[in-house]
MIGU-567641 format. One record per residue (C-alpha): chain; residue in three letters; y negated, x negated, z negated; residue number from 1. Coordinates in nm, 3 decimals, m for minus. Layout:
ATOM chaine residu       y       x       z num
ATOM      A    ala       Y       X       Z NUM
...
***
This chain:
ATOM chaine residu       y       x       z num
ATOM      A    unk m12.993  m3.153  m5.814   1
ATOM      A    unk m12.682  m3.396  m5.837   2
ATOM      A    unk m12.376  m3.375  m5.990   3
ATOM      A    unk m12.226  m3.672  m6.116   4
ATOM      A    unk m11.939  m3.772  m6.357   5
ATOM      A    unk m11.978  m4.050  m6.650   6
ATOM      A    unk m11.768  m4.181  m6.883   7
ATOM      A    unk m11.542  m3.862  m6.785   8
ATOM      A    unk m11.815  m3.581  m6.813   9
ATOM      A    unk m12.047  m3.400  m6.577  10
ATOM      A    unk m12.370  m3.552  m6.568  11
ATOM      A    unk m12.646  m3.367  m6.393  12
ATOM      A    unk m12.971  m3.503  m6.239  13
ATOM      A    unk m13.249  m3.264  m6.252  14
ATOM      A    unk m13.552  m3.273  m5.988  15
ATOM      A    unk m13.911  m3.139  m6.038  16
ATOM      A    unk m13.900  m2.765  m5.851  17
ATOM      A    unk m13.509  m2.793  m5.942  18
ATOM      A    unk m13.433  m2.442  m6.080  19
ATOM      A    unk m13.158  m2.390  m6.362  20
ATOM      A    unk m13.058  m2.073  m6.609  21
ATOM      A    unk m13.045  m2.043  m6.918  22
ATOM      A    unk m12.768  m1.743  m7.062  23
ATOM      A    unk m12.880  m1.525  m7.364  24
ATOM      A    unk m12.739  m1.251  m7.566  25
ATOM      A    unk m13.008  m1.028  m7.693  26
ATOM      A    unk m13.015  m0.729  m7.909  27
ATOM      A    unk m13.167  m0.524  m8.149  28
ATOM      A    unk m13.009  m0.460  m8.466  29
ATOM      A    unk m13.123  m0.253  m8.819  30
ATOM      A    unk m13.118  m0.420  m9.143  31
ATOM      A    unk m13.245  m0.192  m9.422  32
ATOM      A    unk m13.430   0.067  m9.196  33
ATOM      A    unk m13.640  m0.286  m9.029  34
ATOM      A    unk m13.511  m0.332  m8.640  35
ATOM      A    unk m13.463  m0.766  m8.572  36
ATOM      A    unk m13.447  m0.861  m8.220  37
ATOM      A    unk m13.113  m1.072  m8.242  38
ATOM      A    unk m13.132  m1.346  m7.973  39
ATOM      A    unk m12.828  m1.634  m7.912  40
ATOM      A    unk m12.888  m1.873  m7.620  41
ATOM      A    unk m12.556  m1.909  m7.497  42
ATOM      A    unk m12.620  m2.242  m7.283  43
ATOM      A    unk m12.804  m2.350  m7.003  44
ATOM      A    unk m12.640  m2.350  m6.602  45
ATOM      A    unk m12.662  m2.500  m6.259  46
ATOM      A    unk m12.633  m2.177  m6.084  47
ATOM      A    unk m12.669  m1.788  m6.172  48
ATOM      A    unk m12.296  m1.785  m6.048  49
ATOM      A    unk m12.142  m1.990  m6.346  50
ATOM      A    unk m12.404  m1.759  m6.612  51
ATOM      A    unk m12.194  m1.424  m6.434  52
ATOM      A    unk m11.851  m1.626  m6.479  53
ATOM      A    unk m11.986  m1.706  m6.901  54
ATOM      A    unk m12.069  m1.350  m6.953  55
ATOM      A    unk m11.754  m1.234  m6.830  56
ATOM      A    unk m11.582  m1.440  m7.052  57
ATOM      A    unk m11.825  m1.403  m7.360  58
ATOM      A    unk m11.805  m1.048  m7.321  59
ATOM      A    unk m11.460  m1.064  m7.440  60
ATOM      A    unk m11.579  m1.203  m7.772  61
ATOM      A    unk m11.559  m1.060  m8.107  62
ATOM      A    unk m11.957  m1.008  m8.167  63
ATOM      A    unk m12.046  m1.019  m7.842  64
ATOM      A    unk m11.806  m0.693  m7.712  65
ATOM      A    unk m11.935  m0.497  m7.971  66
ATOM      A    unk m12.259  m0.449  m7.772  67
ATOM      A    unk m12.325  m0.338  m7.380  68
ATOM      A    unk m12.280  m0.611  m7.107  69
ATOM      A    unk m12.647  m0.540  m7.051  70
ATOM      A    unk m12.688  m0.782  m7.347  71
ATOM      A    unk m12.678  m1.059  m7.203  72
ATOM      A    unk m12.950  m1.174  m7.010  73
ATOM      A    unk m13.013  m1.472  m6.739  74
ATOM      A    unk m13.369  m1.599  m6.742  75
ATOM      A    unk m13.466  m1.862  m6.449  76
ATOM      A    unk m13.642  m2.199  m6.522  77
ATOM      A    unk m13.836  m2.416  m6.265  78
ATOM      A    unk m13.759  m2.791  m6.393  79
ATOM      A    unk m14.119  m2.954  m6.476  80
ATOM      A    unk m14.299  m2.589  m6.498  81
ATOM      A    unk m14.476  m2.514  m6.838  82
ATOM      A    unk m14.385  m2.173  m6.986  83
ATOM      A    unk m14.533  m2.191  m7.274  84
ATOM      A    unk m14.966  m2.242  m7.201  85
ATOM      A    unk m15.140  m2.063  m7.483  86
ATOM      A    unk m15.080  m2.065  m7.837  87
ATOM      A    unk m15.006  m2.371  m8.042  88
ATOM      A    unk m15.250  m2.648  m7.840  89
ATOM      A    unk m15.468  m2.856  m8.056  90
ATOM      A    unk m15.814  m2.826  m7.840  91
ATOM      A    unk m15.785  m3.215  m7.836  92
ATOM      A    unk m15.476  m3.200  m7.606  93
ATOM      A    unk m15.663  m2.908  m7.386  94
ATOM      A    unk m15.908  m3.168  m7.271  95
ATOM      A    unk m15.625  m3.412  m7.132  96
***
């Protein structure tokens, strides 16, 4: 993983096997007697450290304080891993 600026932002290089995580807000709320899983991606990170310092601040949010820290939810991503193998695949593209 490196960490570059360009043109005045932060540019980062991602490796195969590099791992990053991705910051979401889930929860379950009731519209007319039917229960919706309510899910925001909040953004994707370099390190678990900067999701903790988001949901600190996030948690301050109107929306997002009206429901437990436990909300919010850091999932962890190998770069180049598929996470997604099942459903969807034309049997063509199964044979590649």
């Amino acid at each position: 993983m490196i960490l570059e600026t360009h043109n005045g932002k932060g540019v980062l290089y991602l490796n195969r096997n590099d791992v990053i995580y991705a910051l979401y807000h889930i929860y379950d709320s009731k519209i007319d007697g039917m229960i919706i899983r309510e899910t925001k991606r909040i953004g994707f990170y370099a390190t678990r450290k900067e999701c903790e310092e988001k949901i600190i601040k996030f948690h301050k949010y109107i929306g997002f304080r009206d429901y437990p820290i436990s909300c919010f939810k850091i999932l962890e991503y190998r770069v180049g891993e598929v996470y997604w193998k099942k459903e969807f695949i034309c049997e063509k593209e199964t044979e590649r």
